[in-house]
N, C-alpha and C positions, 0 to 999 in steps of 0.2 A: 745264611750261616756266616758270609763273610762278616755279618758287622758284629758277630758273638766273639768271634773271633779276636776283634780290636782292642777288648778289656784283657788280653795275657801281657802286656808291658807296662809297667809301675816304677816311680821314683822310690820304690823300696829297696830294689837292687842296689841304690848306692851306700846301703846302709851296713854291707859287706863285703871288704875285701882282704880276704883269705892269704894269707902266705906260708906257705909250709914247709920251710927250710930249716936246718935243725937250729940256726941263728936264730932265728924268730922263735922259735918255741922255749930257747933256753931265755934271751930279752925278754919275752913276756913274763915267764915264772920269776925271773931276777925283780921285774917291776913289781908283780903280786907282794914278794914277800917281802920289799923295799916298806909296801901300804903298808901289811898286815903289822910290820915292827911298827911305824909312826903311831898305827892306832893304838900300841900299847906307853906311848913318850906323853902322849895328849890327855887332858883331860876336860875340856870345850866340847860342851854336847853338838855346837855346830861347826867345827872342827871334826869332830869324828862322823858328826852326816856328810862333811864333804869328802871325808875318805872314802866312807860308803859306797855311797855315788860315784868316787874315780872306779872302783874293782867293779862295782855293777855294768859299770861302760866298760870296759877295758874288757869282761867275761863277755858281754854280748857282742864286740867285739871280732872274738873268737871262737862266734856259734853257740858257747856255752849258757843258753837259754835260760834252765833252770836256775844256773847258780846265779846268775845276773839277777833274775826276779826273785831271787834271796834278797841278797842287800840292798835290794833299789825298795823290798819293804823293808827291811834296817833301818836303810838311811831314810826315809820317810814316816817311820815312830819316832825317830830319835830328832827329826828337824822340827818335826810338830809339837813334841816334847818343850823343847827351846823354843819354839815360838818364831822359827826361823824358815823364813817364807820362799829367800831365795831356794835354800835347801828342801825346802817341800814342796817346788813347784821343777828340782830337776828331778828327785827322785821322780815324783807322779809320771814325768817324761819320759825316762827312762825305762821306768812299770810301762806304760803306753806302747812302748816301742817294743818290747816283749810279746805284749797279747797280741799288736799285731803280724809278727812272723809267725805268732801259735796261733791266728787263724781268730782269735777269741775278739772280735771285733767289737763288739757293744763296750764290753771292760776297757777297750783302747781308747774309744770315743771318750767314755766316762771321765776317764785319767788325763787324757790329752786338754779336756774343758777342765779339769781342777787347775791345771797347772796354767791355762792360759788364762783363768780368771786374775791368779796373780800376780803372772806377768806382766796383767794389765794395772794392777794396783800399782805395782813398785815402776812401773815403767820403763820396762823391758821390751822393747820396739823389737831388737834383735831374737829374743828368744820369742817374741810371740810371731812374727815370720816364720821361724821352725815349725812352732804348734798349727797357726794356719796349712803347713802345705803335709804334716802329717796329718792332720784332719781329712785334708782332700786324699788324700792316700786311703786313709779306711773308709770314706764314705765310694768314693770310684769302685774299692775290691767289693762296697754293697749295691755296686749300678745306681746309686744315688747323683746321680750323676749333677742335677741343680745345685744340692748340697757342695759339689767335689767344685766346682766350675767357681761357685761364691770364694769357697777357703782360699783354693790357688791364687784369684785376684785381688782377694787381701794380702794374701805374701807377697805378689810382687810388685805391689804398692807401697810396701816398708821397705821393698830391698831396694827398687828404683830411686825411694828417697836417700837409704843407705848407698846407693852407689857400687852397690854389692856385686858384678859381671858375671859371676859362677852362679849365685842361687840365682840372677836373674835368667838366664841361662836355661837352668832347671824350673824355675815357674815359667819361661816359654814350653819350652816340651813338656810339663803338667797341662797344661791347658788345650795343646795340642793333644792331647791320649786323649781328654774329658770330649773335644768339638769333635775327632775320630768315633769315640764309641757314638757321639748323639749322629753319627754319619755326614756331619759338614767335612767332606774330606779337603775342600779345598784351601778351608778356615785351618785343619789341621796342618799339613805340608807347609801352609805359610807358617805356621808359628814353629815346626820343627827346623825349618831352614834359618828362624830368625836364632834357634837356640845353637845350631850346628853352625853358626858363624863365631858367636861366641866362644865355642868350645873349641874352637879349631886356631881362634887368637891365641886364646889363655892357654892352648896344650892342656886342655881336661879333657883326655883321652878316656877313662871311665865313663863320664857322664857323656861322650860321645860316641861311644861303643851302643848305651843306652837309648839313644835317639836317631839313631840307624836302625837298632833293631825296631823301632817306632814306626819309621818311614818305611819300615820293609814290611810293615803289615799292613799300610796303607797299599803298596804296590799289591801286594796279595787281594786286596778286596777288589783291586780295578782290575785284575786276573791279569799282570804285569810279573806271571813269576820268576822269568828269569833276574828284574829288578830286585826282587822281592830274595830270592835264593844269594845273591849278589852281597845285597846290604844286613842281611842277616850272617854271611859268613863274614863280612865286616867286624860286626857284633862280636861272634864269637871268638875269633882270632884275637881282638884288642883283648878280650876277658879270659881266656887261657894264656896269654902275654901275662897275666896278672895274677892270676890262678885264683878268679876270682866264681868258686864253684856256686855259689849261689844265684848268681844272675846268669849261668850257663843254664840252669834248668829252664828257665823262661824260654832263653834263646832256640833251646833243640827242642823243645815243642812246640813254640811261633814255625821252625823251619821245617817241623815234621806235618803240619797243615798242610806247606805250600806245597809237600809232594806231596800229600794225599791229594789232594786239588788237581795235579797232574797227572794223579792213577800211577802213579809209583809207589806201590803200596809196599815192599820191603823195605825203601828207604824211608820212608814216615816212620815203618815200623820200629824201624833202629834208632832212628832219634828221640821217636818218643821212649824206648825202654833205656834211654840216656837220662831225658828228660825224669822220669820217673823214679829211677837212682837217685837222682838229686833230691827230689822233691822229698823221698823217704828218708835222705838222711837227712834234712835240716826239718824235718816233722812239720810240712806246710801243707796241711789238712786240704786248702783250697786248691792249692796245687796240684795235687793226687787227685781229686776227686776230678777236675779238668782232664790230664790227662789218662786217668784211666775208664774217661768217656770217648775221646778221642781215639784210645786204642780198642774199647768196645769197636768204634763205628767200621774202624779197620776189620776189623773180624765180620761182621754181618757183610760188608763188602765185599767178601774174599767166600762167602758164603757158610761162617764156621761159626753155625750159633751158640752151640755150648760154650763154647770159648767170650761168645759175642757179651750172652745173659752175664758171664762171670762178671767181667770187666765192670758192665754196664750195673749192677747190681754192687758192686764196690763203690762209685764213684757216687749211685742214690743214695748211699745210705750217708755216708761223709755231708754230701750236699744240702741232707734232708737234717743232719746234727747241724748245721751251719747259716739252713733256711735261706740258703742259696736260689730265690727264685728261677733269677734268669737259666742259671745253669740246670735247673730241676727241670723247665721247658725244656731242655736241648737233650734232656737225658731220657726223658720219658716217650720225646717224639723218636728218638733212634730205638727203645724198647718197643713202644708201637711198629716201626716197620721190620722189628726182627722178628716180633709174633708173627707179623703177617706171611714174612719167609719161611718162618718156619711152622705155619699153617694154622695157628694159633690167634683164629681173628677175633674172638672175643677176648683177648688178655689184650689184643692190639688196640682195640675199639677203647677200652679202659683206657689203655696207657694213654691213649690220645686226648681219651674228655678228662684224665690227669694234667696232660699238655696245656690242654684250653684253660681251665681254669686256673692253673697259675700264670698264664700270659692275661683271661681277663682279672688277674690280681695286678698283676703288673701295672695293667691299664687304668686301672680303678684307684691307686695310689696316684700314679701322676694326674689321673683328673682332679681329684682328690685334694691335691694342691695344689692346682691350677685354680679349682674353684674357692679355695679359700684364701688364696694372694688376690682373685677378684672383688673379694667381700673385703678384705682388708683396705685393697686400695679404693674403693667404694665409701668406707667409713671413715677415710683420711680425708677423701672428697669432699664429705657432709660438714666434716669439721674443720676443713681448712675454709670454705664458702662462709660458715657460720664466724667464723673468727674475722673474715674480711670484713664482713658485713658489718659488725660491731665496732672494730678499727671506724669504718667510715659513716656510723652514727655520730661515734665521737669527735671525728672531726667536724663533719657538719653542725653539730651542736658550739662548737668553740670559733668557727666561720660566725653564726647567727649573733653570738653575742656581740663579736668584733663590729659585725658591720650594722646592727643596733646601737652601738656607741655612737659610731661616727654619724650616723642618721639623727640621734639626739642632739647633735651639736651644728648641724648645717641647716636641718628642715624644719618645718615650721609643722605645724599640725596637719592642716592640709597633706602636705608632703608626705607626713607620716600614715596617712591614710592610706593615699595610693600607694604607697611603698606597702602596706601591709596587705590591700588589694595583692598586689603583684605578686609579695610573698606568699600569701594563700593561693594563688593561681599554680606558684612555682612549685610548690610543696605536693599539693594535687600531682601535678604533672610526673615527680618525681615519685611520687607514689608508685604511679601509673609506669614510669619507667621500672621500674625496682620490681614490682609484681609480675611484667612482664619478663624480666633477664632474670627472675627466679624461677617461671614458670619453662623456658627455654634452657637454665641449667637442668632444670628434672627431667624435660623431653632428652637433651644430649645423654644425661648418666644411663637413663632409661634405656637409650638406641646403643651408649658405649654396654650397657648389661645385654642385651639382646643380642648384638653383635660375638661379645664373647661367647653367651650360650648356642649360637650358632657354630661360633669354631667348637665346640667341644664335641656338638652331636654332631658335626661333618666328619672329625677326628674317631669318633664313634662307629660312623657308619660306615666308613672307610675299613675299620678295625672288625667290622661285624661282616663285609665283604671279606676280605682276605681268610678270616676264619673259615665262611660257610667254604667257599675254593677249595683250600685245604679239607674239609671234611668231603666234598663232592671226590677230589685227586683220591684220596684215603679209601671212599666206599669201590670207587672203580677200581681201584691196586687191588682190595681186597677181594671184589668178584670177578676180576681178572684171575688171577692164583687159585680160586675154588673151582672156575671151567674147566672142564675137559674138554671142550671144544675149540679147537684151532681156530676156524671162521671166527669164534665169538670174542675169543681169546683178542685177535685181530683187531678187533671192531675196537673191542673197547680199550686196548692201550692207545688208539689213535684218538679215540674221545679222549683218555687221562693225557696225553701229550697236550691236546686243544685248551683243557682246562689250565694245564701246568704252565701253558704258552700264555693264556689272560691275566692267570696271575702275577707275572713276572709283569707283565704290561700294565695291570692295573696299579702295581706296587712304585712302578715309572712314573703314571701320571697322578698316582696320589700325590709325589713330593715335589711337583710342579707347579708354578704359580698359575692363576685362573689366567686365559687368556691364549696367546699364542703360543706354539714351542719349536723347535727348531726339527724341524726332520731328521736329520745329521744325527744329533745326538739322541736322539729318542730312538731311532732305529740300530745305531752300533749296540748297543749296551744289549737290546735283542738280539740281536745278531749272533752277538757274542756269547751269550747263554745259550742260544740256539746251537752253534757249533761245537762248545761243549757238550751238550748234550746230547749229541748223535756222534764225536769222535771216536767211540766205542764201536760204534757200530759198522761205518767203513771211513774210508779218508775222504775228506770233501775237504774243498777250497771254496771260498766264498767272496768274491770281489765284487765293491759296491764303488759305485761314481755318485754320489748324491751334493748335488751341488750346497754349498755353503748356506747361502743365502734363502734355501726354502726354509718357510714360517709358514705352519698351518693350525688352522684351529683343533681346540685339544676332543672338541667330537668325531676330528677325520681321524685322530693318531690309530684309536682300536682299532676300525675296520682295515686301514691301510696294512699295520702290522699282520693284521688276522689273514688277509689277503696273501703276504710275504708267507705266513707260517705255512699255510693250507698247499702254496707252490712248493715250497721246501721240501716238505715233507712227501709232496707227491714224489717231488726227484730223489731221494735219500731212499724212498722204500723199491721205486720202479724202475729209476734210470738204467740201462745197461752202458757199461763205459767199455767195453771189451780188457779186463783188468788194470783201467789208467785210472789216476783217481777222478773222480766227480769234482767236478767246478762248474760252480753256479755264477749268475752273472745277474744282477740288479742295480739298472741307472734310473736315475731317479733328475729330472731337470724341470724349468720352466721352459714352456714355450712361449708364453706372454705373461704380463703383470697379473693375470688371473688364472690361467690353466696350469695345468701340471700333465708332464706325461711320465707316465711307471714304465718301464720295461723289464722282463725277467726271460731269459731261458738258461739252459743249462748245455754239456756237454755229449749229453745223452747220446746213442746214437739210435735212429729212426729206422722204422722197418713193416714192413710192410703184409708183414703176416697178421692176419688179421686177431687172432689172438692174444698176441703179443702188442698191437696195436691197442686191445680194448684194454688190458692192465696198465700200459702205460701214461697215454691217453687220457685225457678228462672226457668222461663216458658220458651222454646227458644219461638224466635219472642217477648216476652216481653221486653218494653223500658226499664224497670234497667236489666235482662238480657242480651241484646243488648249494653248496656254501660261496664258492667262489662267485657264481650269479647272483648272488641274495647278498653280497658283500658288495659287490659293482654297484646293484641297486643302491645300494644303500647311499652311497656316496655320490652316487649320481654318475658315477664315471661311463666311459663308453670303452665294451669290452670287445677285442678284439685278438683274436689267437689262429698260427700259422704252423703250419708243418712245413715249410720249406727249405729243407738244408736242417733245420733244427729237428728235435724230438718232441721237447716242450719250447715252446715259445709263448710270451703271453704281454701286450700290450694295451693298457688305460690311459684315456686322457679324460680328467676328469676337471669340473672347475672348483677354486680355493680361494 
């Protein structure tokens, strides 16, 4: 959910700043009716579209959406009329920037390429910058994410040569949201810091109000929320400095995650019914629909389904007028587990195989154009080979004449025999070369197409694991909630944990390269999920020593992790701590270039009732029992576990 999360902050915010003092509202009307006389002095069809166009800007300006996309078609009959291109390529931008605060995304694309066609005609470098990074703007609100990444590096390609430090600025933190949503966070950060130095020379306090709120949703994904709670009241404080009400809606529902995330569900609440205010009065369809999925999820949480179905049934239907994929997954899979709560598991089972197939849409567009930028550069290949090829007939042809000349004039007949001998040896040979390095281009392209249709069904089947997971977590939530049985009840949320724990680890070593991985970090980021997910249930401390420098192969990471979970979990359900909190203890070192030793116990205290021994205890014939041996095996490690002084104690030395 963290990375759903990344697409709520956009360079559209800076395309509003609100001032509401009665000075400003009387200068604005003075300015309006300033135009409106000019346009009655004038009589220049392109003089009166450029009037046009100033009131269109000046209304959207100041929120007033519809009357803007008034005159911006005005001024856009009346420039096309004349024949007057500059004027018909600001209206169409202007119309553009309309449909996309109305959410009417296709119409903005549309408008944004009229106008940047001829910008390109007349040779407008500076306005096609703009249309570039508004482009990336609506194609990012459609998770087009390829698309958004191309536009933004064409803008700041024109502003680098312009020299321009503001929008370069702002095309660093666009590029940084795009490498954020695809999850290179650390591609992002760099590029928010390279804009937030900018912004803090030039005093564009706006646009770095903007890119705090950026980075603080980056802290939020790495569950950094104090960071996160930090650089988002940043955010906000710069944009009520400003009273700048449109990019505040972003900000209080970026900030209302970060305490949902913490289980502080009244204050999510409040910010998002901030966030939501806004979003209704500036009529930003995708906005609404975001947050009143968010505030759905709050509600199922808090266990308030009617309340939950509302929300959530608002925000589907906005999304489903908008074909909001990604956001259609997030909204279906929170209806799926509110059915389930509230006992309704055939409308859950629905909502989920609703879920699945627009996640396998999702999947099936990006392959989609993966496989057809393959084909393409495939038939650049045929045709760049084919062109060199021809190039170096023709030279060779214009080589043979030459040195035929000069052989006419030195050699004698003789001469010209074995020269022709040799020539025909040579030409052979060359043949034979040439047959050869075309046969070994078709082996490469052949092994470069094999290779790619390898990454796609890897990309696939990694895609077709994490599904089934989720449908396995889903079947067992669901006949967890239908038993009446405590024992069974038992059983199986400790299976749905097991499952819920491989997934989060399979999703680890999906994004890892083939090879080795570092311990350290493959194990925090579990860890960390882990501890979220049992801090509900009592307080635990969890303190890990894992040396830096362990690298193991990515076949040990499951089992060793599985091994972590299966201890965890013993101690979290059995440990008794006499009311201290639980703290667990996991060192992880080498003892040589080849071995590794685990150590794990906890705070437990130990005791000798027998009873109370067998529940706490790894019991043989018990199922986590039974896993933890069959996990040792596996890795070959040598298992050895103490009661002495400890409750649980459990030590592996295994080889890597």
């Amino acid at each position: 959910m963290g990375k759903s999360v990344l697409k709520y902050s956009c360079r559209i915010f800076v395309f509003i700043l609100l001032l509401t003092t009665n000075d400003r509202v009387s200068a604005f009307q003075s300015e309006i009716d300033s135009l409106k006389a000019i346009l009655h002095n004038i009589k220049s069809d392109s003089a009166k579209a450029n009037i046009w166009n100033q009131l269109s800007r000046r209304y959207f300006d100041e929120e007033e959406y519809d009357t803007s996309l008034v005159y911006g078609q005005k001024a856009l009959s009346l420039a096309k009329k004349a024949h007057y291109q500059f004027g018909t390529a600001k209206a169409s931008c202007n119309i553009a920037n309309v449909f996309l605060m109305q959410s009417r995304y296709e119409e903005a694309i549309q408008y944004n390429l009229n106008a940047l066609k001829i910008y390109q005609e007349i040779h407008k470098e500076k306005e096609q910058s703009k249309i570039y990074s508004n482009l990336g703007i609506v194609y990012f609100q459609l998770s087009l994410y390829p698309k958004s990444l191309d536009a933004f590096l064409k803008a700041l390609k024109i502003n680098i040569a312009q020299k321009d430090s503001i929008e370069i600025s702002q095309d660093y933190r666009d590029i940084g949201m795009v490498s954020a949503a695809l999850n290179r966070l650390k591609e992002a950060v760099s590029y928010y810091q390279k804009a937030i130095n900018i912004q803090e020379k030039t005093n564009d306090i706006e646009n770095l109000a903007i890119t705090y709120n950026n980075l603080a949703l980056i802290y939020n994904n790495q569950a950094k929320y104090e960071k996160a709670i930090e650089f988002h009241q940043k955010a906000i404080h710069i944009f009520e400095s400003l009273d700048n009400s449109y990019g505040l809606g972003y900000f209080y529902n970026s900030l209302g995650i970060v305490y949902k995330n913490l289980g502080n569900y009244q204050k999510a609440m409040d910010d998002y019914q901030k966030a939501l205010q806004l979003k209704k009065k500036f009529k930003d369809r995708k906005g609404i629909s975001e947050v009143e999925n968010n505030i759905g999820k709050i509600y199922y949480l808090q266990n308030n389904i009617p309340e939950a179905k509302k929300h959530l049934n608002v925000s589907l239907q906005i999304a489903q007028d908008l074909k909001l994929k990604n956001l259609l997954v997030a909204i279906y899979q929170n209806l799926s587990i509110t059915d389930s709560l509230n006992g309704d598991y055939k409308s859950a089972l629905t909502n989920y195989q609703k879920a699945t197939i627009y996640r396998d849409s999702i999947f099936n567009d990006e392959s989609k154009n993966e496989i057809e930028q393959l084909k393409m550069n495939y038939e650049f290949s045929i045709k760049e080979d084919s062109i060199k090829m021809s190039n170096l007939k023709e030279m060779a042809v214009v080589e043979a004449k030459m040195t035929a000349q000069k052989r006419e004039n030195w050699l004698l007949s003789i001469g010209l025999i074995l020269l022709s001998i040799i020539g025909i040896m040579l030409y052979y040979q060359s043949k034979t070369h040439q047959k050869n390095s075309l046969k070994l281009t078709q082996l490469n392209n052949e092994l470069d197409k094999e290779i790619d249709r390898n990454k796609l069904l890897n990309k696939e089947m990694h895609h077709r694991i994490k599904n089934n997971l989720f449908m396995v977590y889903s079947l067992l939530n669901i006949q967890e909630h239908s038993s009446n049985n405590e024992e069974t009840q038992k059983h199986l949320s400790a299976a749905r944990q097991r499952i819920e724990s491989i997934a989060s680890l399979h999703e680890q070593l999906y994004h890892k390269n083939p090879g080795k991985i570092h311990l350290n970090d493959y194990l925090s980021n579990f860890i960390s999920h882990f501890e979220q997910q049992f801090t509900n249930e009592r307080y635990l401390e969890i303190i890990t020593r894992i040396d830096e420098n362990i690298r193991i192969e990515v076949f040990l990471g499951m089992p060793i992790a599985m091994l972590l979970n299966e201890w965890m979990i013993n101690s979290v359900k059995h440990a008794k701590t006499n009311h201290t909190p639980l703290v667990i203890h996991f060192n992880a070192k080498l003892v040589d270039e080849h071995q590794l030793s685990l150590e794990y116990f906890d705070n437990g205290v130990s005791t000798d009732e027998p009873a109370q021994q067998d529940i706490y205890s790894p019991v043989l014939g018990s199922v986590g029992m039974r896993i933890i041996t069959l996990l040792s095996r596996q890795i070959k490690g040598e298992l050895l576990n103490n009661y002495k002084g400890e409750a649980f104690h459990y030590h592996i030395q295994l080889n890597i």
